[in-house]
N, C-alpha and C positions, 0 to 999 in steps of 0.2 A: 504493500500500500504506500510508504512513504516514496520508495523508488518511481512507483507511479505519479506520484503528485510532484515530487522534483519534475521530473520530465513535460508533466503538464506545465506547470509554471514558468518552464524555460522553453515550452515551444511558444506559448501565450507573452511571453517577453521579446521573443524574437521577432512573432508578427508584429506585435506590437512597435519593436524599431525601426522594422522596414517600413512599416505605414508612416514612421515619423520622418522615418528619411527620403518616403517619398511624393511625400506630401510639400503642395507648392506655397499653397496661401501662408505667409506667416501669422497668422490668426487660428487657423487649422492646425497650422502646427503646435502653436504651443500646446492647444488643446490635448494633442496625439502625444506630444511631451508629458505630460501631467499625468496622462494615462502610463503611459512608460513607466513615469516614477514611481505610480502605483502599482507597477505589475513586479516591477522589482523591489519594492518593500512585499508583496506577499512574498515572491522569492526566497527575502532574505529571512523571513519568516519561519519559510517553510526548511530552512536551510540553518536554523535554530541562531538565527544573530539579528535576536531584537534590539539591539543599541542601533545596528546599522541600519535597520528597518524602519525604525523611530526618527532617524538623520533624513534617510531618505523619503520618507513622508513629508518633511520638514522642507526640506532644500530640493529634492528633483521634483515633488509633486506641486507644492501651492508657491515657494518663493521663486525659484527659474522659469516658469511659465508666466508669472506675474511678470517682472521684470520683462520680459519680452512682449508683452501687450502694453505695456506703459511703454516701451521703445518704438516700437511699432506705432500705438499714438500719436506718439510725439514725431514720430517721422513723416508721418500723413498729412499732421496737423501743418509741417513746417512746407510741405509737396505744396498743398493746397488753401494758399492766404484766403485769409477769413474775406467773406464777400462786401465784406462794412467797407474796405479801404476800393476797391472799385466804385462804390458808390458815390462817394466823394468827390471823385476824381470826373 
């Protein structure tokens, strides 16, 4: 049984990175990111190293995914000036 759930875990981590890495939208991706993080905290789980499971919750699931939607905002934001200074003009 535990052989079998490692195996799952680590085929369900694999998909889950090739989806990330082949995915285009960076919006999408983070998403797919965050999912990643999650599949690898069950991983580390299931692979008995809950400290690393607890990090990885932490930092690959909700902080790295965040941080790239707030970058990705601000990158869009900066692509496309607000429509106020057109109007002015």
């Amino acid at each position: 049984m535990n052989n079998a759930l490692i195996v799952i875990t680590l085929l369900l981590t694999a998909v889950t990175a090739t989806a990330a890495a082949l995915t285009r939208d960076p919006v999408r991706q983070a998403v797919v990111l965050a999912l990643l993080g999650l599949c690898l905290a069950v991983l580390f789980t299931v692979l008995q190293a809950p400290d690393v499971a607890l990090s990885q919750l932490g930092v690959g699931s909700a902080i790295t995914p965040l941080l790239i939607l707030l970058t990705v905002r601000k990158v869009r934001r900066e692509e496309h000036p607000d429509d106020r200074q057109d109007r002015t003009e």
